[in-house]
C-alpha positions as semicolon CSV with decimal commas, in nm:
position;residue;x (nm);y (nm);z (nm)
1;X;0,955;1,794;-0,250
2;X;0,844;1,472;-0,079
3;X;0,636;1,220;-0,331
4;X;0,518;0,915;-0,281
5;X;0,488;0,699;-0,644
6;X;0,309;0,371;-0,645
7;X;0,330;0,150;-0,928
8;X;0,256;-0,214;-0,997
9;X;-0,114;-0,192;-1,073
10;X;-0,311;-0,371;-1,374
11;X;-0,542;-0,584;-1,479
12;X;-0,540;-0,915;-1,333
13;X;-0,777;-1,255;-1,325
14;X;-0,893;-1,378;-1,027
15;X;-0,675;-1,591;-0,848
16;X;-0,379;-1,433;-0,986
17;X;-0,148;-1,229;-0,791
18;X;0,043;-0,827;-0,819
19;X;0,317;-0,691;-0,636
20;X;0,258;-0,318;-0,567
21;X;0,556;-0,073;-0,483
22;X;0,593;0,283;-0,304
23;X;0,906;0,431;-0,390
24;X;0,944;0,738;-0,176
25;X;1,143;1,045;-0,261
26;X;1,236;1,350;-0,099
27;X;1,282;1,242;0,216
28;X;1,332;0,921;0,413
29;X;1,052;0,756;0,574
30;X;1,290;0,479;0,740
31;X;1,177;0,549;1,105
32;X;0,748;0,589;0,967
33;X;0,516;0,352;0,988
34;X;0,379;0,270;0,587
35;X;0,043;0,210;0,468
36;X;-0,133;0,089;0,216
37;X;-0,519;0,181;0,138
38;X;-0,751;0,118;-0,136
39;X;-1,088;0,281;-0,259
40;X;-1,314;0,101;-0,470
41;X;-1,593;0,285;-0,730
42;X;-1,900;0,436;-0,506
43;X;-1,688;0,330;-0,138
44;X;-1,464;0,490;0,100
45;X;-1,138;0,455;0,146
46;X;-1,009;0,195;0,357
47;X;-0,710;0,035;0,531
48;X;-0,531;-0,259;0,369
49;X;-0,187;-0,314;0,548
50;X;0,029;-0,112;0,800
51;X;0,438;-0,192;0,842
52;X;0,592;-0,054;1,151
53;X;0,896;0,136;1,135
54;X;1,047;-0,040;1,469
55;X;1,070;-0,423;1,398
56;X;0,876;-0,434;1,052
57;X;0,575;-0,588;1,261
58;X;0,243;-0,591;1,031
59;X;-0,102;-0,531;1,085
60;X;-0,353;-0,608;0,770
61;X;-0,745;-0,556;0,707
62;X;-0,925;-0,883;0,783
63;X;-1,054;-0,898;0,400
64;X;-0,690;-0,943;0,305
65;X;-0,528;-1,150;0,602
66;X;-0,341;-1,433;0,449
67;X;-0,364;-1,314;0,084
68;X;-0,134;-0,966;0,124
69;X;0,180;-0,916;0,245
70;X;0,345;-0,589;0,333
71;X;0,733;-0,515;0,378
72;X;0,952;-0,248;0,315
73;X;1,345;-0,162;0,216
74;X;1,437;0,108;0,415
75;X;1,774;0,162;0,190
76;X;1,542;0,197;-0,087
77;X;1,301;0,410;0,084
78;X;1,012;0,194;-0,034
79;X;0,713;-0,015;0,065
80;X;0,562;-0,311;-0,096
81;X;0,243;-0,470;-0,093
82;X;0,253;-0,845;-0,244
83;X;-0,106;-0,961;-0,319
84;X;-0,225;-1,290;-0,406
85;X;-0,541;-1,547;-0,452
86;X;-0,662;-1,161;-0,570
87;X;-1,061;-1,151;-0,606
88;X;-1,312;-0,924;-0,778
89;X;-1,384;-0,745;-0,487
90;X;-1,000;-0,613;-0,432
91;X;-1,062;-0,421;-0,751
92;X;-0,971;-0,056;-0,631
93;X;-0,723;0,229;-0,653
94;X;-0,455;0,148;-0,396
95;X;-0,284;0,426;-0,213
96;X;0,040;0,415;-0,004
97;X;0,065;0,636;0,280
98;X;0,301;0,802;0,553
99;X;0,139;0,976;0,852
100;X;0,400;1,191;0,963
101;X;0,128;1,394;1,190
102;X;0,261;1,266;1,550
103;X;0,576;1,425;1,512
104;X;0,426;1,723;1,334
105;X;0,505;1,680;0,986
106;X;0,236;1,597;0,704
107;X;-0,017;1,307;0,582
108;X;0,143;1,218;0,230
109;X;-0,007;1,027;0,011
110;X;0,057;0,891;-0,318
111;X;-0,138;0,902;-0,651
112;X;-0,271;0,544;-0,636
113;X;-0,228;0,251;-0,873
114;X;-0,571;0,087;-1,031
115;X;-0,585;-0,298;-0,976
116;X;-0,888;-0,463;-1,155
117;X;-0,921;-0,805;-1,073
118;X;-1,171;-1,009;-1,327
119;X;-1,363;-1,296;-1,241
């Protein structure tokens, strides 16, 4: 069974930084891009950061351009998402996530990780 556990998440002041990690099992995700999301109380979810599977070449959400930093250890099967200078407003549930739909396989997801960032 494929899973996808973040961990990492907590309670954090602002300006202060967390390091969020995917560990996937079940399957290797070495040649998938990785994502990470977040969903805040009463919003949608939305798209933090995006690693690419050929090169490790990044793509992040404007809001968090030159505050996060994605990368990933393929030999551990698992994504990071290093976050720094946090504010109040990247209090959310963070979600990694491997889109396997292109070649047919799944969406998974993981169960998210709360960060609460206080001001």
């Amino acid at each position: 069974q494929v899973q996808l556990v973040e961990s990492g998440g907590g309670l954090v002041q602002a300006g202060g930084s967390l390091r969020l990690s995917c560990a996937a099992s079940g399957r290797s995700f070495s040649s998938s891009d990785m994502r990470w999301y977040r969903q805040a109380p009463g919003k949608e979810r939305e798209f933090v950061a995006r690693i690419s599977w050929i090169g490790g070449s990044t793509y992040y959400a404007d809001s968090v351009k030159g505050r996060f930093t994605i990368s990933r250890d393929n030999a551990k099967n698992t994504v990071y998402l290093q976050m720094n200078s946090l504010k109040p407003e990247d209090t959310a549930i963070y979600y990694c996530n491997v889109d396997t739909r292109v070649s047919g396989g799944p969406n998974y997801w993981g169960q998210g990780t709360q960060v609460t960032v206080s001001s």
